[in-house]
C-alpha positions in Angstrom: 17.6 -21.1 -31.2 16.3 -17.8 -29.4 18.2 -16.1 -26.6 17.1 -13.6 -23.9 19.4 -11.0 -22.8 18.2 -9.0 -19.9 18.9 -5.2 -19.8 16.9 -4.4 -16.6 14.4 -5.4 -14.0 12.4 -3.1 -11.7 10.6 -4.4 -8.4 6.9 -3.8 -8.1 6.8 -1.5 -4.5 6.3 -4.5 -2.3 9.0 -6.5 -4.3 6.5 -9.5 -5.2 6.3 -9.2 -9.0 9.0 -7.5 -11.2 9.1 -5.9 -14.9 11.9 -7.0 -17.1 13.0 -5.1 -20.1 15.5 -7.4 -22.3 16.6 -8.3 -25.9 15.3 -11.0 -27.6 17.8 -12.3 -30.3 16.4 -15.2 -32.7 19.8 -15.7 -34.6 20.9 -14.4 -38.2 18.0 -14.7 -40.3 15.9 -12.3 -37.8 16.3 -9.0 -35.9 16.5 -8.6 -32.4 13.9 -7.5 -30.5 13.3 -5.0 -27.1 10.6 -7.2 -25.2 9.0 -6.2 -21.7 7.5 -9.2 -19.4 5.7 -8.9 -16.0 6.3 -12.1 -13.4 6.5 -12.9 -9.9 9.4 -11.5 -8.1 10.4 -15.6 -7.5 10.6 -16.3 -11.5 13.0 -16.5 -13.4 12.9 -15.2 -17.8 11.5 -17.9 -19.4 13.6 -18.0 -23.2 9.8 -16.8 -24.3 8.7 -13.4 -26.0 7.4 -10.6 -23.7 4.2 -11.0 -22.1 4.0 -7.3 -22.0 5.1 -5.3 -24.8 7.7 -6.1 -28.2 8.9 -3.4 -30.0 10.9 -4.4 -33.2 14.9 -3.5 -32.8 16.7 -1.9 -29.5 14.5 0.8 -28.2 15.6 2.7 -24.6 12.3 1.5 -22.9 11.9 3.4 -19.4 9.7 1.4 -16.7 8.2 2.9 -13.9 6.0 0.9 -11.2 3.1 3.9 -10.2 1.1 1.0 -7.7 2.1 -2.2 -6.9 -0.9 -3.2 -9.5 -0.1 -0.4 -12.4 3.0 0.0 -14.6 4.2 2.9 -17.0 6.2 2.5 -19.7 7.7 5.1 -21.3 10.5 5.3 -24.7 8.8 3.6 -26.9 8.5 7.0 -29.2 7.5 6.1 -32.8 9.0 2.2 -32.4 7.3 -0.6 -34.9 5.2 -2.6 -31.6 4.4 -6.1 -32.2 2.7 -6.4 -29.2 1.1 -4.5 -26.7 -0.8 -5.4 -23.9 -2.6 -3.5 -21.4 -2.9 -5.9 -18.5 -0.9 -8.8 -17.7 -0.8 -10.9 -14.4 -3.5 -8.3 -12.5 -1.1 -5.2 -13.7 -2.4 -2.3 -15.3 -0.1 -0.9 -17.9 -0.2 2.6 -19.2 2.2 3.5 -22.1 4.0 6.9 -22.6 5.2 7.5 -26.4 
């Protein structure tokens, strides 16, 4: 019943693993969702929540590979977070509010 809408997907600098920023809609009875996952470059969204971060309604989330092992994310400013990891898949992520 859950659908993924992706709003934006930035390359690691070597282009093997990627950050995707989408919506997460569960239908009428529940809000959407902002959700950030990190994968390999090769995979595709799996209709899943983010492995990453999920921040409750739309929020304009900024991503910014600094290594090819270390992510920033940034725009979450004073967001409801649901979840909020610090590594996933060998990635460091830092978070700006």
């Amino acid at each position: 019943m859950c659908g993924n809408t992706i709003g934006q997907t930035v390359l690691s600098p070597s282009g093997q693993t990627k950050a995707v920023v989408f919506k997460r809609d569960c239908g009428a009875t529940t809000g959407f969702s902002t959700q950030v996952s990190v994968l390999s470059s090769d995979d595709e969204l799996p209709n899943d929540g983010g492995n990453v971060l999920v921040l409750d309604g739309a929020v304009p989330i900024e991503l910014r590979w600094l290594s090819e092992s270390s992510l920033a994310i940034g725009g979450i400013g004073n967001a409801k977070v649901f979840l909020q990891e610090s590594v996933v898949a060998n990635t460091q992520v830092s978070y700006v509010r």
